[in-house]
Backbone as ProteinMPNN parsed JSONL, in Angstrom:
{"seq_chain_A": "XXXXXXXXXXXXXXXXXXXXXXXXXXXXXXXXXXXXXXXXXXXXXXXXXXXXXXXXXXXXXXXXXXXXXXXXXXXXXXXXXXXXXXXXXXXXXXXXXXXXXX", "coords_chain_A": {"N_chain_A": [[-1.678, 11.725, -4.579], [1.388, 10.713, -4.907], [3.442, 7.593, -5.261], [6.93, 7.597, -3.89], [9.637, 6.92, -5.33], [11.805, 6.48, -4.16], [12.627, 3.66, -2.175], [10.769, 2.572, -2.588], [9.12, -0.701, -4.045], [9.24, -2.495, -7.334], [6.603, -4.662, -8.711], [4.906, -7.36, -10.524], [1.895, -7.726, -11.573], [-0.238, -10.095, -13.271], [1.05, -9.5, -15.541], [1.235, -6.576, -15.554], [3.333, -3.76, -14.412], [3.923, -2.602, -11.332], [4.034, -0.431, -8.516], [5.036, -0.121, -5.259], [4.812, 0.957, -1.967], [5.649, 1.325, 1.675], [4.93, 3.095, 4.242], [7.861, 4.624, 5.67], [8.563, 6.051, 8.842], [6.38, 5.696, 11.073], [3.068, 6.917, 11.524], [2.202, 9.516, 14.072], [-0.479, 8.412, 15.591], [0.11, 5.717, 14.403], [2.629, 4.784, 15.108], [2.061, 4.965, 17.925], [0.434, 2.304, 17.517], [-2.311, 3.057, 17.434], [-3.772, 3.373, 14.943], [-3.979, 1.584, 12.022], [-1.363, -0.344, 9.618], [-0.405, 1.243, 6.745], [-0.422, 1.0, 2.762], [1.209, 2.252, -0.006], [0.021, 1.788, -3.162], [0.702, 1.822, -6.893], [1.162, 2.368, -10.818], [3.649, 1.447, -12.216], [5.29, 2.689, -14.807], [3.457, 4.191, -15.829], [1.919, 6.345, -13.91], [-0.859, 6.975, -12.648], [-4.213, 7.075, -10.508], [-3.647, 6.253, -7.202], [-3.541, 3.42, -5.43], [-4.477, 2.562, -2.032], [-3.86, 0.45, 0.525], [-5.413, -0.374, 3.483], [-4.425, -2.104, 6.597], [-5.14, -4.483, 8.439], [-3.018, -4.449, 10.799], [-0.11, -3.438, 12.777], [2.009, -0.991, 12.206], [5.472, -1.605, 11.453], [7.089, 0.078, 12.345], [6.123, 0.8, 15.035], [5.906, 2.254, 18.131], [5.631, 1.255, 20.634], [5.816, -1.374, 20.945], [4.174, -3.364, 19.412], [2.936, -6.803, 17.83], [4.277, -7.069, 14.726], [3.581, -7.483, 11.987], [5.529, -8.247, 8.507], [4.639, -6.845, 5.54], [3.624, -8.816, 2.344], [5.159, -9.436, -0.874], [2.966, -11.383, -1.879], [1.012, -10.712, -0.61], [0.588, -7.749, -1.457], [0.248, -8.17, -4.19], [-2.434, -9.787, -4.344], [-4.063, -7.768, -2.919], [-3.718, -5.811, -4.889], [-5.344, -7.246, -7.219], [-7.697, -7.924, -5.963], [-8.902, -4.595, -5.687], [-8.656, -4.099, -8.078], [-11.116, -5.673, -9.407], [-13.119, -4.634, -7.773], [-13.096, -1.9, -9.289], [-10.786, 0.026, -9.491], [-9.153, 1.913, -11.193], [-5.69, 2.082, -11.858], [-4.822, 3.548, -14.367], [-6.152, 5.491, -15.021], [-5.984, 9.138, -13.881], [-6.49, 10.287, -10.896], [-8.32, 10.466, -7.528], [-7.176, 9.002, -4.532], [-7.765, 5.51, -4.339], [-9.609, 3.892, -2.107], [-8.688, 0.905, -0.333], [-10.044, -1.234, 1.743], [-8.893, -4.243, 4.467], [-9.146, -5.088, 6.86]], "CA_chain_A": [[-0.678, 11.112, -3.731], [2.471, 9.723, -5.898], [4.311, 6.859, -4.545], [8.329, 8.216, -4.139], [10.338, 5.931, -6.304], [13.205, 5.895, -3.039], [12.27, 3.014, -1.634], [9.575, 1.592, -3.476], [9.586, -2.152, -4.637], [8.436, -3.654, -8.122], [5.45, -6.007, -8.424], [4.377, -7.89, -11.701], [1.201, -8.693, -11.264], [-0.69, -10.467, -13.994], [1.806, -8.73, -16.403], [1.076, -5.058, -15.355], [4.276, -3.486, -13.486], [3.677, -1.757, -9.995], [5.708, -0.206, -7.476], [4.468, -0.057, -3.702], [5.893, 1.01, -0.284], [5.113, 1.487, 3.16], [5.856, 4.751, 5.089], [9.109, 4.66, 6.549], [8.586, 6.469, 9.485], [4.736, 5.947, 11.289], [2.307, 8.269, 11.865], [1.968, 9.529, 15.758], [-1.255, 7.158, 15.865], [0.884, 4.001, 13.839], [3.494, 4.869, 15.909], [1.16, 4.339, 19.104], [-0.462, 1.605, 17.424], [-3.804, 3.012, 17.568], [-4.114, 3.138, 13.488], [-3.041, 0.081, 11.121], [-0.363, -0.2, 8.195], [-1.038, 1.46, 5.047], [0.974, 0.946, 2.335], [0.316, 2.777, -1.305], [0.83, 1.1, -5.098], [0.815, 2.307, -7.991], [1.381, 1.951, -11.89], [5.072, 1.898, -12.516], [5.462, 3.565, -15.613], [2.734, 5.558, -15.975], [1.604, 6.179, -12.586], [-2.457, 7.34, -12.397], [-4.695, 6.779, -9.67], [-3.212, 5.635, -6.359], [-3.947, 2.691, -4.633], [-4.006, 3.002, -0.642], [-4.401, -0.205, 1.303], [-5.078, -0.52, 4.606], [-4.191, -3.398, 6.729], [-5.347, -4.733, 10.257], [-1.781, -5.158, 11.123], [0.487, -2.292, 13.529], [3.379, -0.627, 11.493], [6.545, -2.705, 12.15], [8.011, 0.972, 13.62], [5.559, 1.466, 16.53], [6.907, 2.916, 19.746], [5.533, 0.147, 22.009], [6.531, -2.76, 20.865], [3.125, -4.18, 19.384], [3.272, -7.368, 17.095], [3.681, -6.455, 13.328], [4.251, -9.027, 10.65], [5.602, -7.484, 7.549], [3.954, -6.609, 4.286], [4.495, -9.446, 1.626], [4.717, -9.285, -2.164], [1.641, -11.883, -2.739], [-0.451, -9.72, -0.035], [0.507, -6.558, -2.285], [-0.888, -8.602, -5.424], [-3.851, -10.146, -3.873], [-4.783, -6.179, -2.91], [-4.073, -5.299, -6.376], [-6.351, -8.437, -7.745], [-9.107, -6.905, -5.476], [-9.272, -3.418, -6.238], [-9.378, -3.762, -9.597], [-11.939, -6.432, -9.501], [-13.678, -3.188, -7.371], [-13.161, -0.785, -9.531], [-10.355, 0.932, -9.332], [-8.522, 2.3, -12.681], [-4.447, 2.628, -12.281], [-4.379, 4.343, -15.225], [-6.738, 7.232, -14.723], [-5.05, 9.675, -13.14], [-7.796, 11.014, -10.081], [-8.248, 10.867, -6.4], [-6.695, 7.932, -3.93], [-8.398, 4.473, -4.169], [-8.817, 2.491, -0.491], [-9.318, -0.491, 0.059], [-9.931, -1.988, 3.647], [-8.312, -5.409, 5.049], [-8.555, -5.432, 8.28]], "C_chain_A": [[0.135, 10.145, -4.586], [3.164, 8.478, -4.348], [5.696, 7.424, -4.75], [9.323, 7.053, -4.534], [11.293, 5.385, -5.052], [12.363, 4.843, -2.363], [10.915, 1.832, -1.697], [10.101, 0.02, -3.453], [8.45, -2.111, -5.689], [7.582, -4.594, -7.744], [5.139, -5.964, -9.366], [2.993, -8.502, -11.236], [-0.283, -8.633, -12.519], [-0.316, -9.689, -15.512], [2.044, -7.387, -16.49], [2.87, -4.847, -14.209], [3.652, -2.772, -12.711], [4.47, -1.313, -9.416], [4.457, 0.291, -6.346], [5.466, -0.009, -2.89], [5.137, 1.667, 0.855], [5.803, 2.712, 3.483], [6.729, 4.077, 5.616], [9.209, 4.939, 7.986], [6.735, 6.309, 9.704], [4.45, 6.849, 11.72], [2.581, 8.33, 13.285], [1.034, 8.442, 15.778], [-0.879, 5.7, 15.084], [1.633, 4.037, 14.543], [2.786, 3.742, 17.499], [0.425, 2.831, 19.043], [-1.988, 1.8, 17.77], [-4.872, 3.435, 16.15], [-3.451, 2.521, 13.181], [-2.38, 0.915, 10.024], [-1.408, 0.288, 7.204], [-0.1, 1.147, 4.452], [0.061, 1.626, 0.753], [0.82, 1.444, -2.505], [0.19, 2.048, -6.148], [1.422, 2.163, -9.483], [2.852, 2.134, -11.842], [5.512, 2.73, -13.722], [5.28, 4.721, -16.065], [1.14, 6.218, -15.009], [-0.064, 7.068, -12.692], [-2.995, 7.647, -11.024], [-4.028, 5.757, -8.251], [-3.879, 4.687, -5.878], [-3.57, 2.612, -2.885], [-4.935, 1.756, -0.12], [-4.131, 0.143, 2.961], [-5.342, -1.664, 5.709], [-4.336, -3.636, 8.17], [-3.72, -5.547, 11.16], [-1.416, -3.5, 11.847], [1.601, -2.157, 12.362], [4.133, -1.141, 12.362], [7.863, -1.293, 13.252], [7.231, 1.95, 14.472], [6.214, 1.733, 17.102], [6.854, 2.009, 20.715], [5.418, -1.246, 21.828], [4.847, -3.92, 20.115], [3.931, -4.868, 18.342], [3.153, -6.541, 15.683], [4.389, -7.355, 12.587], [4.439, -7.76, 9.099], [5.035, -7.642, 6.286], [4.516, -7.947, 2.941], [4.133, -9.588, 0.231], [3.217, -10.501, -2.571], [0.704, -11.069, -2.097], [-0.634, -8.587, -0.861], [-0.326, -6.96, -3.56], [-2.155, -8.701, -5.402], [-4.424, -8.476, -3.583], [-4.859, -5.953, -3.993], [-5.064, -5.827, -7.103], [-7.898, -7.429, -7.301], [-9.882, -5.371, -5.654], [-9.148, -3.539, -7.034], [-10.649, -4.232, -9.806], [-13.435, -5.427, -8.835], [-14.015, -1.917, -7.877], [-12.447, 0.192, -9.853], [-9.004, 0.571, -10.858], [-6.821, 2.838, -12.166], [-4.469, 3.036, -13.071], [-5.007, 5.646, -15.602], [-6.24, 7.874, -13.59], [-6.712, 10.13, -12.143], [-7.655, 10.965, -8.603], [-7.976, 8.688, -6.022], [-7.731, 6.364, -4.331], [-8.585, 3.892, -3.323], [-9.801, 1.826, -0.701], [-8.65, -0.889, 1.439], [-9.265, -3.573, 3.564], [-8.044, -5.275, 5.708], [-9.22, -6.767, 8.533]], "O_chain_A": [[-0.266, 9.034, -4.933], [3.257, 8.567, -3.124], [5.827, 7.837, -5.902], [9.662, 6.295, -3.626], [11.542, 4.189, -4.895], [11.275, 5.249, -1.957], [10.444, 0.845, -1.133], [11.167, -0.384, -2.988], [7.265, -1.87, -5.46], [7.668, -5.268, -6.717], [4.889, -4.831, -9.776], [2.924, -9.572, -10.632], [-1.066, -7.699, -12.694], [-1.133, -9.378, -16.378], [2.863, -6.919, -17.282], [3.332, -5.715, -13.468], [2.707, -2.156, -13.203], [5.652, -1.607, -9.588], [3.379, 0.852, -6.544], [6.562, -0.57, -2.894], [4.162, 2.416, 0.789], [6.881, 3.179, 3.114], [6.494, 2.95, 6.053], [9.931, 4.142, 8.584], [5.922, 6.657, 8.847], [5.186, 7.663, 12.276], [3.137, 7.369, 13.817], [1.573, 7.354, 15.984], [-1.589, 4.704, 15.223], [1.593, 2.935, 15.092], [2.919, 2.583, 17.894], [-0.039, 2.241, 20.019], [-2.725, 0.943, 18.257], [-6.076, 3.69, 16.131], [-2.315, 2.48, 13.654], [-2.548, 2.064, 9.616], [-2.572, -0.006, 6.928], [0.992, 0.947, 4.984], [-1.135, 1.554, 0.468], [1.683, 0.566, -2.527], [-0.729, 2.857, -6.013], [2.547, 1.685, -9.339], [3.214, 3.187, -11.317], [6.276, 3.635, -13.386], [5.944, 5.682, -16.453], [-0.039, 6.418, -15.3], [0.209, 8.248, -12.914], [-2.344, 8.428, -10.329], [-3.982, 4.537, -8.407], [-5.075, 4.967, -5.798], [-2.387, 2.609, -2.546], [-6.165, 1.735, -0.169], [-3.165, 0.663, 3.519], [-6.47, -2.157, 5.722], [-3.682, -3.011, 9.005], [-3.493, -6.592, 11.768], [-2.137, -2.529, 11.618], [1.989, -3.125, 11.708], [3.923, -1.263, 13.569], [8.739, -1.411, 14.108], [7.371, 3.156, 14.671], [7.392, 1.548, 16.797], [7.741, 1.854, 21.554], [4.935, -2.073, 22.602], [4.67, -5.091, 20.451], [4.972, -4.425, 17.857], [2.321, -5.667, 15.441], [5.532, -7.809, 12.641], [3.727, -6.802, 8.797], [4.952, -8.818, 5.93], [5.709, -7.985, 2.642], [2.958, -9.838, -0.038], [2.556, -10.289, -3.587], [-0.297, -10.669, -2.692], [-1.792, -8.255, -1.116], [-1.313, -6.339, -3.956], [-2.958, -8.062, -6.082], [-5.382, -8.148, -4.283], [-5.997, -5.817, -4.444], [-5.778, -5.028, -7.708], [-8.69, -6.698, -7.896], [-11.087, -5.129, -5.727], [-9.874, -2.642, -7.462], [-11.447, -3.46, -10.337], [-14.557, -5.508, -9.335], [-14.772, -1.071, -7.401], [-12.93, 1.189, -10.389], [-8.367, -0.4, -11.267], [-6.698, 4.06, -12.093], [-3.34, 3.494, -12.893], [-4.55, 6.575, -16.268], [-6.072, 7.327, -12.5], [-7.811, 10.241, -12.687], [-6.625, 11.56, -8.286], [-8.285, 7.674, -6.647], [-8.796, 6.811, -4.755], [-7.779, 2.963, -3.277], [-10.988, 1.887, -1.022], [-7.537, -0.897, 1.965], [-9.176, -4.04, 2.428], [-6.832, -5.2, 5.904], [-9.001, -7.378, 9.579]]}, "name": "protein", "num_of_chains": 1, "seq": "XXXXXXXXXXXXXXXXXXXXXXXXXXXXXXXXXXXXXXXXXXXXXXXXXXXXXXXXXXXXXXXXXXXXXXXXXXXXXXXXXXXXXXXXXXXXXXXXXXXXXX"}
């Protein structure tokens, strides 16, 4: 699972470049609010192993109006901080990485 460069955003964090983004469009159950935000990251240059958080928050384009606070570049770091500290290798290329925060 690549991240798609359209729409991405940069993140420096602790000198490494990243790029992360949220789906655009939610799932039927994000939609409904009856699954939370994900959002992916990934190496910017030389993109590996995905990172896939997921966040006890509603996607901000539910259908029924639940609260949703939006995603913010230190929460994207602080995830990054944690999964590595976990385990997880951006630079081996292999299967998704998640990490929970709900």
């Amino acid at each position: 699972m690549a991240v798609p460069r359209k729409g991405s955003r940069r993140l420096n964090v602790e000198g490494v470049a990243y790029r992360w983004r949220v789906r655009g469009r939610p799932t039927y159950e994000q939609g409904l609010a009856m699954s939370p935000l994900t959002y992916a990251v990934e190496l910017a240059e030389a993109p590996g192993s995905t990172l896939v958080v997921t966040t006890g928050r509603a996607h901000p384009g539910n259908w029924i109006g639940a609260p949703a606070d939006p995603v913010l570049p230190s929460q994207v770091a602080a995830a990054v901080l944690a999964a590595l500290a976990r385990g997880w290798a951006p630079h081996r290329p292999g299967s998704a990485f998640h990490l929970d925060q709900l």
